[in-house]
C-alpha positions as CSV (number, residue, x, y, z in Angstrom):
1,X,95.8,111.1,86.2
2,X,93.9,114.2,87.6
3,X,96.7,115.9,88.3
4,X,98.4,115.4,85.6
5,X,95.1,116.7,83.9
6,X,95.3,119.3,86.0
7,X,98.9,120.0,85.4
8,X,98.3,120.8,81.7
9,X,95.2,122.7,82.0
10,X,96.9,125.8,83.9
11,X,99.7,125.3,81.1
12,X,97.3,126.3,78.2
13,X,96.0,128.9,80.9
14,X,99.0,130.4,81.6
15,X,100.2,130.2,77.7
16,X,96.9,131.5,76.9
17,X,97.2,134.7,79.4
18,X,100.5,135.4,77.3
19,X,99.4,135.7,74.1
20,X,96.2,137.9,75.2
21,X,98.9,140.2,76.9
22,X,101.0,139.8,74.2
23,X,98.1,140.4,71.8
24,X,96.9,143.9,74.1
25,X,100.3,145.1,74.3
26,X,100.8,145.1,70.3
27,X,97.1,146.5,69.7
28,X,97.9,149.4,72.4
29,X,100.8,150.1,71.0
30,X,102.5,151.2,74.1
31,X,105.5,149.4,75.6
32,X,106.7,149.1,79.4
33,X,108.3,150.6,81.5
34,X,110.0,148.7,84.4
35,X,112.1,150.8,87.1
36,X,114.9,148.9,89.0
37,X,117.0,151.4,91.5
38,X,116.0,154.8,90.2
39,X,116.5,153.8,86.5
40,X,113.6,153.2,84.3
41,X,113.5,150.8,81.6
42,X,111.5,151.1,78.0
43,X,110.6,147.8,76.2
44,X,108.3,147.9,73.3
45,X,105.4,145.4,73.0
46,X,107.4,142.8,71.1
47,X,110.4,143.4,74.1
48,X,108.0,143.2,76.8
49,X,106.9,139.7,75.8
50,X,109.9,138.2,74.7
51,X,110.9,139.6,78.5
52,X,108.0,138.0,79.8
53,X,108.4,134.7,78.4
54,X,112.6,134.8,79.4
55,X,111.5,135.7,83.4
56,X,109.0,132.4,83.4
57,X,111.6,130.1,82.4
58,X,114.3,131.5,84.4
59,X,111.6,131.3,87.6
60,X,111.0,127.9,86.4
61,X,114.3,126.6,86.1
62,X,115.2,128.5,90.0
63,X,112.2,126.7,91.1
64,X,113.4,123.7,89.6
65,X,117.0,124.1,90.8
66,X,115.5,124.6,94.6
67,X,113.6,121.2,94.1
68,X,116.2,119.2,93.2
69,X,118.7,120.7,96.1
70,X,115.6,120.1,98.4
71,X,115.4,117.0,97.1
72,X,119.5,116.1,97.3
73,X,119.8,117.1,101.1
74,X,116.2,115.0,101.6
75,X,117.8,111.9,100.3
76,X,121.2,112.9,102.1
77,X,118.7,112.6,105.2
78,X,116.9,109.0,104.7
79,X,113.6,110.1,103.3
80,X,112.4,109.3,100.1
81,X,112.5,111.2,97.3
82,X,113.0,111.5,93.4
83,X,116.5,110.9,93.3
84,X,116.3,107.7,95.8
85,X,113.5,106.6,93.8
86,X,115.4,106.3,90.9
87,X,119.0,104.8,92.6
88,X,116.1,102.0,94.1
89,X,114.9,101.4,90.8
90,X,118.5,100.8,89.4
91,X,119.5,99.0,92.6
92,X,116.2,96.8,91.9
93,X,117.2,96.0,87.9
94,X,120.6,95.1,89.2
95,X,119.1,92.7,91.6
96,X,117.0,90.8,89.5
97,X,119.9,90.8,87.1
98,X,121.6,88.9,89.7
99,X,118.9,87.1,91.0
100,X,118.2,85.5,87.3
101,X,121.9,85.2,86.4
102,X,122.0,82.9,89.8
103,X,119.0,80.9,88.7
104,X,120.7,80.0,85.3
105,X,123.9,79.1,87.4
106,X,122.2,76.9,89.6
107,X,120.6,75.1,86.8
108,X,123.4,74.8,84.7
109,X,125.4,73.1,88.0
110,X,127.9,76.2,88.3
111,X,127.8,76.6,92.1
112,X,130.3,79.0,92.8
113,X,129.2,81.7,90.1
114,X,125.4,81.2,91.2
115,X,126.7,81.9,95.1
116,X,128.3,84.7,94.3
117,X,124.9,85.9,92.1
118,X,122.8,85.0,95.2
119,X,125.2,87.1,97.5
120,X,125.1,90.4,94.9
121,X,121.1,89.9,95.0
122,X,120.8,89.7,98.5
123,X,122.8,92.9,98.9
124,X,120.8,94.7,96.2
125,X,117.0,93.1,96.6
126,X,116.6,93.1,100.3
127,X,114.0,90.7,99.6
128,X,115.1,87.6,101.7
129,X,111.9,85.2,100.6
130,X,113.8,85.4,97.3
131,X,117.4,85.4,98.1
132,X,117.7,82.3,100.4
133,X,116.3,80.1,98.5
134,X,118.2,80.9,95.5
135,X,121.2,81.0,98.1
136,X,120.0,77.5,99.7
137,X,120.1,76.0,96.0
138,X,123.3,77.6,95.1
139,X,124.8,76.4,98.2
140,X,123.9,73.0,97.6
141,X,125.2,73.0,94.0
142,X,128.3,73.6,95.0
143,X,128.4,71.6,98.0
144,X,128.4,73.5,101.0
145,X,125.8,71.8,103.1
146,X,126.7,74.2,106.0
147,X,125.4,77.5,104.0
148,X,122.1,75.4,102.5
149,X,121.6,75.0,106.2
150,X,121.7,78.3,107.2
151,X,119.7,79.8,103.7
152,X,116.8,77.1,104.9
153,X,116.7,77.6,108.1
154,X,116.2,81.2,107.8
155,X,113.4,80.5,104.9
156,X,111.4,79.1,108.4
157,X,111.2,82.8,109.5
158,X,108.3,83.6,107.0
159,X,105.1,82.2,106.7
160,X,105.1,82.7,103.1
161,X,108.0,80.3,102.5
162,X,108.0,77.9,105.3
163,X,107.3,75.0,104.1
164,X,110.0,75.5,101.3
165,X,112.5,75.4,104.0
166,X,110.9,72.3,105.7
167,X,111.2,70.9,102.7
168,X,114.7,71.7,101.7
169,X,116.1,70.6,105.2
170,X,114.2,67.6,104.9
171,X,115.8,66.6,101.5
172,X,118.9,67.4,103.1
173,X,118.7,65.2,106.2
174,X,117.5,62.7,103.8
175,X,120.5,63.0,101.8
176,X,122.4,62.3,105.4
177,X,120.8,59.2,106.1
178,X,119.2,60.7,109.1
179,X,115.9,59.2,108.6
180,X,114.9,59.9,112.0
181,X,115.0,63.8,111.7
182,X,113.6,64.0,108.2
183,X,110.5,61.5,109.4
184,X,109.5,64.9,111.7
185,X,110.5,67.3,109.0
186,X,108.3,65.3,106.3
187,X,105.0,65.2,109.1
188,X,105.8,68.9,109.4
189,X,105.6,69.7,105.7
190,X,103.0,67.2,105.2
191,X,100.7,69.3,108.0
192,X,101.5,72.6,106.2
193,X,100.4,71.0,102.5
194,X,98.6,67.6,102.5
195,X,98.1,67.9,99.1
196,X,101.6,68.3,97.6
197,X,102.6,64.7,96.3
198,X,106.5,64.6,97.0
199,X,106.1,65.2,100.9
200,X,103.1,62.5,100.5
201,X,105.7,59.4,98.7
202,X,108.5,61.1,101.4
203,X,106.4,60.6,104.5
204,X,105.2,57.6,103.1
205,X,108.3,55.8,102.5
206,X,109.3,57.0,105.5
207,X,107.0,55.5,108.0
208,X,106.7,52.2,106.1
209,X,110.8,52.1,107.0
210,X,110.1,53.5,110.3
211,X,107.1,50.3,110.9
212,X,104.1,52.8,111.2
213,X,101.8,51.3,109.5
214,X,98.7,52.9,110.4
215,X,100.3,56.8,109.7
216,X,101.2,55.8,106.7
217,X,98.3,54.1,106.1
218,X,96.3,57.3,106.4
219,X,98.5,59.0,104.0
220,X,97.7,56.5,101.4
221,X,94.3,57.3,102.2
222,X,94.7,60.8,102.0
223,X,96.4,60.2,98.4
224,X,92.9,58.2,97.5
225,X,91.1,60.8,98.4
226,X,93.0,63.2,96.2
227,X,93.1,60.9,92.7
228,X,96.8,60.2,92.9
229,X,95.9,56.3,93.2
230,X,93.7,54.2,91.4
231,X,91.4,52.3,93.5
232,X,93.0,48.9,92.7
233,X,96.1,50.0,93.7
234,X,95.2,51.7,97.0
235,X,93.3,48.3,98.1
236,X,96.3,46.1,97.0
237,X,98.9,48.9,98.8
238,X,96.5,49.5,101.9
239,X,96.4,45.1,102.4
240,X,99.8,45.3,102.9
241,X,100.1,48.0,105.2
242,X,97.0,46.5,107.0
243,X,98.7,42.9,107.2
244,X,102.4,44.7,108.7
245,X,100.2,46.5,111.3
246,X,98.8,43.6,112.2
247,X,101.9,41.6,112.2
248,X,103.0,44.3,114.8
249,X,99.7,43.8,117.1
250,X,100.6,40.4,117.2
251,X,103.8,41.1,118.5
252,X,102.6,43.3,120.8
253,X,100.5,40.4,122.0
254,X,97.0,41.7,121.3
255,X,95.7,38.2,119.4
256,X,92.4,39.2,118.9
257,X,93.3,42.7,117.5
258,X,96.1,41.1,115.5
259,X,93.5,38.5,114.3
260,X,90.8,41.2,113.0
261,X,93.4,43.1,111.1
262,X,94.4,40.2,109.4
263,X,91.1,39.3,108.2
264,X,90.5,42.9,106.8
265,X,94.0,43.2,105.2
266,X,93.0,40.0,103.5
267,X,89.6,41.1,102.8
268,X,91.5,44.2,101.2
269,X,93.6,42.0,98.9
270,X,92.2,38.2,98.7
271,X,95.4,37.5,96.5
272,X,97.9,38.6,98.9
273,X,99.4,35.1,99.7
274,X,100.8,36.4,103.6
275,X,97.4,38.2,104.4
276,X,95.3,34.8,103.6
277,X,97.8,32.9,105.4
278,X,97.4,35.0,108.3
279,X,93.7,35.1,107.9
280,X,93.6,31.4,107.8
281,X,95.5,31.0,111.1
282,X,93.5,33.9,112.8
283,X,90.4,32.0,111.9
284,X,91.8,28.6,113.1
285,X,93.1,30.5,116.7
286,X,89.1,31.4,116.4
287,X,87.7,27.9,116.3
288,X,86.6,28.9,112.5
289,X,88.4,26.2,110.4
290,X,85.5,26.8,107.3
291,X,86.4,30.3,107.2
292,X,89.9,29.7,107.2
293,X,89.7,26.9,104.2
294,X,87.4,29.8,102.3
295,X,90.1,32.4,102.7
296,X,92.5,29.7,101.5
297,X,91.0,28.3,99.1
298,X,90.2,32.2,97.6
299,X,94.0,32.7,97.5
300,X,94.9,29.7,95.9
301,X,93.0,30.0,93.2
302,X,94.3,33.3,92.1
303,X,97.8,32.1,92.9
304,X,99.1,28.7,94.6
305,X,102.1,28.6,96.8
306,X,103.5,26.4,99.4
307,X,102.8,28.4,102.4
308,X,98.9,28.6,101.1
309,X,99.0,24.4,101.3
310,X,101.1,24.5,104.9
311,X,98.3,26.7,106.6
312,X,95.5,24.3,104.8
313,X,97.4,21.4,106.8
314,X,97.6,23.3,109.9
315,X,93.2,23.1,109.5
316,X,93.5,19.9,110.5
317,X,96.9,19.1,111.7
318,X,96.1,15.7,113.6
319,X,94.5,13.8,110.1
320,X,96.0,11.2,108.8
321,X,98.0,10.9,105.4
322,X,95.1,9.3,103.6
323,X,92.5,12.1,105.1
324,X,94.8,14.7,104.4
325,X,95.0,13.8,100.6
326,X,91.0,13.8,100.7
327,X,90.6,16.5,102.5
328,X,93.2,18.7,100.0
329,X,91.5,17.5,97.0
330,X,89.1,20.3,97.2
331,X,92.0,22.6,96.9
332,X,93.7,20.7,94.4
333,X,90.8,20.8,92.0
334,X,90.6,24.9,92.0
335,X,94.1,25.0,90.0
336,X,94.3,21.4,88.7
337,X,97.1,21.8,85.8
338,X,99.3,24.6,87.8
339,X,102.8,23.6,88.8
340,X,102.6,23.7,92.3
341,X,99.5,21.6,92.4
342,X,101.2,19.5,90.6
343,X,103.7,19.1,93.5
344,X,101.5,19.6,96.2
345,X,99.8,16.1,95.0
346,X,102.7,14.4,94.4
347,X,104.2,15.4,98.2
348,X,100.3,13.8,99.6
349,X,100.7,10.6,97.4
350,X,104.8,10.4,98.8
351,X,103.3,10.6,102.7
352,X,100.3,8.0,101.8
353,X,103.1,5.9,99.8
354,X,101.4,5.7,97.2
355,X,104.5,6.1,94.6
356,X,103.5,5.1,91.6
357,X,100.3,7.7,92.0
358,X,103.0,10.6,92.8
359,X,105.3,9.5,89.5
360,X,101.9,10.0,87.4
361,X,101.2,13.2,89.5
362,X,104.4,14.8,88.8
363,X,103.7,13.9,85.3
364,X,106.4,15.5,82.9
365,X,108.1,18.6,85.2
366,X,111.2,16.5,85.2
367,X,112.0,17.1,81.7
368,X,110.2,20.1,81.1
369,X,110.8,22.1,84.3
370,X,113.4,20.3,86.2
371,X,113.6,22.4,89.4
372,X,115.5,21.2,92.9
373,X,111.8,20.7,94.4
374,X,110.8,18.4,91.0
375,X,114.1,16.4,91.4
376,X,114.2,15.9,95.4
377,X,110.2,14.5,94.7
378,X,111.6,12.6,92.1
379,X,114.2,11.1,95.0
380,X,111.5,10.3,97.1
381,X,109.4,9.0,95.1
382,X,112.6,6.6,93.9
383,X,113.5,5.5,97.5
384,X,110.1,4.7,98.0
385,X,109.7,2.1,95.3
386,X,113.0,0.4,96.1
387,X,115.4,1.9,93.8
388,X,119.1,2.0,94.7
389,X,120.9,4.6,96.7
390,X,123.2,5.2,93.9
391,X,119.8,6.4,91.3
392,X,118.4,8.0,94.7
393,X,121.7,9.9,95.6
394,X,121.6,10.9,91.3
395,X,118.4,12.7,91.8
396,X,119.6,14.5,94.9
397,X,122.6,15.5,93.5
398,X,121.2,17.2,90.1
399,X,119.0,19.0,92.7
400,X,121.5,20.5,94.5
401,X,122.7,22.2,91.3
402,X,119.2,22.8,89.9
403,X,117.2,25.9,89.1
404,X,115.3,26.8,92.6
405,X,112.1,27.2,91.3
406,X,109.8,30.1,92.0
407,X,111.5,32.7,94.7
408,X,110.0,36.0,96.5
409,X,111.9,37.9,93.5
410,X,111.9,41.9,93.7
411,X,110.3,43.5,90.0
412,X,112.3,46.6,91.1
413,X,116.5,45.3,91.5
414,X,115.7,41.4,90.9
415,X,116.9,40.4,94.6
416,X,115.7,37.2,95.9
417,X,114.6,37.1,99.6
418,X,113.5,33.9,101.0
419,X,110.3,35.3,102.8
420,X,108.1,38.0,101.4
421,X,108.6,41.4,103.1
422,X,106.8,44.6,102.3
423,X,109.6,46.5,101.7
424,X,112.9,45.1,99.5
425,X,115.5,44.2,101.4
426,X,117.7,45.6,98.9
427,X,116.3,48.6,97.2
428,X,113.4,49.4,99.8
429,X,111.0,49.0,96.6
430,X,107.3,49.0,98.4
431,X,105.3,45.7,97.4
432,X,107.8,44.8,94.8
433,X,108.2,41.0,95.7
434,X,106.3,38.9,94.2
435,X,106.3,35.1,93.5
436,X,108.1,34.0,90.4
437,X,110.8,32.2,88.8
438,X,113.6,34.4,89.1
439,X,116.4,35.4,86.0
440,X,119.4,33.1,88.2
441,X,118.9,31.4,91.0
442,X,121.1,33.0,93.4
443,X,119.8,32.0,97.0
444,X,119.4,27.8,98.4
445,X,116.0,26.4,98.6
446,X,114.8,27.9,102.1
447,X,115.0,24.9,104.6
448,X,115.7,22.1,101.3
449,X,119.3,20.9,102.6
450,X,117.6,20.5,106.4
451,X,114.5,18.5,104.7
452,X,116.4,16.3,102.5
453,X,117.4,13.4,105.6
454,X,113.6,13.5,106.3
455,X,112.4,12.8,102.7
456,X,114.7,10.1,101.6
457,X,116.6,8.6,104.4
458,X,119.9,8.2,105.3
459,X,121.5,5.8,102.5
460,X,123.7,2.7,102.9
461,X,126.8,3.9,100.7
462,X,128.4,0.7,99.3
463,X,131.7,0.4,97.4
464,X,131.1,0.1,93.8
465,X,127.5,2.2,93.9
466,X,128.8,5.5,92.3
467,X,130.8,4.1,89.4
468,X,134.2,5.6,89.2
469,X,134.6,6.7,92.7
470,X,137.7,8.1,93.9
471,X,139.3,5.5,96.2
472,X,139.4,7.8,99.3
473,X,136.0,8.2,98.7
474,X,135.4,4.8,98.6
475,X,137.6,3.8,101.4
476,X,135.6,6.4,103.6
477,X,132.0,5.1,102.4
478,X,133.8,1.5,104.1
479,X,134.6,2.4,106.9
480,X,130.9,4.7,107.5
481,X,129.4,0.9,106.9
C-alpha cells in the first residue's frame, strides 16, 4: 500500500513539474532550442511541451519494453517473475478445475473420468496432500485397488494427512477380509485420533472378533468418556465384555481372577442371564452359596430362564427332590405367573412325583402356549399317573413338531443360536441375542431329543396301541416285544 502511495505521489509531482514548465515557457514567451549533430532545432512553447510530454512516454514505454525482456529471459532461467506469476496462476485455476471436476466424478460413481481429473490436477497443482486423496477415492471408484494403494500409501508421507491414509488402507484391508492387518491399522488411527467415532466402532468391532476384551473394553470407555454412549448402555455393553474376558481367564486357568471378573461383569449388568450364572458358580467354587442364590435370585426376577434354575440346583446339588422343591420356592415366588416358572414348578413336582400337583402347575400352557417343553411335561406328567404309551407317545410326538419356545434369537438378522454369544454368529451384531420366542422355529430344542428317554421311559409298543398302524410298523413293534 505505501508504495503504491508512493507510486502516485511522484506521478502528480512529475505531472505537476510539466504544467509549471509548461506554464513558464508560455509566459516567457521564448521557445527551445535543442541541437542534435551541429543542427539546431526551434520549438515554440506549445512544441516544447507537447515534445516533452512525447519523450516521457517513449522513455516509459523503452523502460517498459527492457522490463518485460528482463523479465522473459528471467523466467526463461527459473526465477520468478511477472510473467511466471501469471502462467502459475492459470496453471493453479486449471488445477482446481480439475481437482473439483474429479470430486463431482467421484461422487457421482464415474471412476474413470474422476482418474483422469485427479491425474490432470496432480500435473497442474503439485500439491500432493490434495491430489492423492482425490486419486485414492477415484481409484477405488473405479476399482483399481492397486492405484488406491499406492495414492494411500503415499498420503503416510505427511503429517498433515496421515491418518487419512491409515484410514483409507484400513477400509481397504477391511474390504479384503484381512482382519488381522486392519486390527493394527485401526490401533494406529485410533492413537493418532481417539476421538474420531468410525476408527472407535472399527477398532471396537474389531477386537471383540479378535477376543480382546479388555482393549476393547477401554475403547468403550474411552467412548463414555466422550458422550457417544449413554450410561445405561456402556454398563450393559461393558458386562459383556467384562463376562468374555473372564470367560478367557478361566480358560487360561486363573479361577480366582476368572471368578472376580465375573462377579463385577454381573455387578455391571444384574440382568445379564450368563454373567449371573457365572457369578453364581464363582461364588459356589468360593464356598459362598448365599451370595450365589442373591445374584440368582436378582437375575431371575428381571428375567427367568433355564440356565438361571440349573445354577440354583448346582447350590445344593446333593438335596433331595422334596428339599429341592422347598428350597426353589423362594425363587419361584419372585416371578410367580411367568412362563418359565410355570415350568420350572411343574419339572420339581414331576421329580417329587407329585403328578397331579405338576398338571395344576402347568395350568393352561397346553392350549394357550403349546410349546415342545409344555408338551414333553405334559408326557411326563402322563407316564407318571399311568396313562398308556399310546396317549404318552401322542404328547411326544406333537412335541416334536411344536413351536420351540423361547430361543437366544438375534434382534439384528433373526438367527437362532442355541447358547448366547456376544457376538452373532451370523451377522457379528454386538449384544444382539437375547431371549425370546423367535418368528419360526428353525433350530431343535438344545439337548430335548437326548432328554426325552430320561423323562418318560422307554415304552412297551403293543400291536393295536397306535390305531391304524401300518402293518410293517406293527410287525416291527412285535418283534421289539
Amino acid at each position: 500500500m505505501i508504495r503504491s502511495f508512493v507510486k502516485v505521489a511522484l506521478f502528480l509531482v512529475l505531472v505537476a513539474a510539466v504544467a509549471l514548465g509548461a506554464a513558464h515557457l508560455s509566459d516567457s514567451g521564448e521557445g527551445v532550442r535543442v541541437i542534435v549533430l551541429g543542427t539546431e532545432y526551434s520549438f515554440g512553447p506549445l512544441q516544447a511541451a507537447i515534445g516533452l510530454v512525447v519523450v516521457l512516454a517513449v522513455l516509459w514505454l523503452v523502460m517498459k519494453l527492457v522490463g518485460l525482456l528482463v523479465a522473459f529471459l528471467r523466467f526463461l532461467n527459473g526465477d520468478e517473475t511477472a510473467v511466471s506469476r501469471y502462467f502459475d496462476r492459470n496453471r493453479e485455476r486449471k488445477g482446481y478445475r480439475a481437482l473439483a471436476e474429479g470430486m463431482l466424478a467421484v461422487a457421482s460413481g464415474e471412476g474413470r473420468l474422476a482418474l483422469t481429473k485427479a491425474t490432470k490436477a496432480q500435473r497442474l497443482l503439485q500439491r500432493p496432500e490434495l491430489t492423492n486423496l482425490l486419486a485414492a477415492q477415484a481409484a477405488e471408484v473405479a476399482g483399481d485397488r492397486v492405484k488406491a494403494t499406492r495414492a494411500y500409501k503415499k498420503l503416510l508421507e505427511d503429517d498433515r494427512t496421515r491418518f487419512v491414509g491409515i484410514r483409507g488402507l484400513m477400509r481397504q484391508k477391511l474390504a479384503e477380509g484381512d482382519t488381522e492387518t486392519a486390527l493394527k491399522l485401526a490401533q494406529k488411527a485410533y492413537a493418532l485420533k481417539p476421538a474420531h467415532e468410525e476408527v472407535q466402532d472399527t477398532l471396537l468391532k474389531l477386537q471383540a472378533e479378535k477376543g480382546d476384551w479388555k482393549g476393547a473394553r477401554e475403547v468403550l470407555s474411552a467412548k463414555r468418556a466422550q458422550g457417544q454412549l449413554p450410561k445405561d448402555v456402556h454398563r450393559r455393553r461393558d458386562a459383556v465384555m467384562a463376562l468374555q474376558e473372564a470367560k478367557g481367564v478361566l480358560e487360561e486357568g486363573a479361577t480366582v481372577e476368572a471368578r472376580e471378573a465375573a462377579i463385577a461383569a454381573n455387578r455391571e449388568s444384574p440382568d445379564l442371564i450368563p454373567a449371573a450364572v457365572m457369578a453364581a458358580r464363582a461364588y459356589i467354587e468360593a464356598g459362598s452359596p448365599k451370595n450365589a442364590a442373591r445374584v440368582l435370585q436378582k437375575a431371575w426376577e428381571a428375567q427367568p430362564h433355564p440356565d438361571l434354575a440349573a445354577a440354583y440346583a448346582e447350590i445344593a446339588p446333593d438335596e433331595t427332590p422334596a428339599d429341592r422343591l422347598r428350597r426353589f420356592e423362594k425363587l419361584l415366588s419372585l416371578r410367580p405367573d411367568h412362563e418359565e416358572t410355570r415350568l420350572l414348578r411343574a419339572e420339581l413336582l414331576i421329580a417329587a412325583e407329585d403328578f397331579p400337583a405338576a398338571r395344576r402347575a402347568l395350568g393352561d400352557l397346553v392350549t394357550t402356549h403349546p410349546t415342545a417343553r409344555v408338551l414333553t411335561i405334559m408326557a411326563a406328567i402322563e407316564r407318571g399317573e399311568g396313562a398308556e404309551d399310546a396317549v404318552v407317545r401322542g404328547w411326544l410326538t406333537r412335541a416334536l413338531t411344536a413351536p420351540r419356545g423361547p430361543q437366544w434369537c438375534c434382534d439384528k438378522c433373526q438367527n437362532i443360536q442355541a447358547e448366547w454369544t456376544p457376538i452373532c454368529d451370523n451377522c457379528g451384531g454386538f449384544d444382539t441375542l437375547s431371549w425370546r420366542e423367535p418368528a419360526q422355529a428353525e433350530m431343535p430344542l438344545p439337548h430335548g431329543a437326548e432328554m426325552l428317554p430320561v423323562i418318560v421311559g422307554k415304552p412297551q409298543v403293543r400291536p393295536g396301541d397306535i390305531p391304524d398302524a401300518d402293518p410293517a410298523q406293527a410287525s416291527g413293534a412285535k418283534d421289539e416285544n
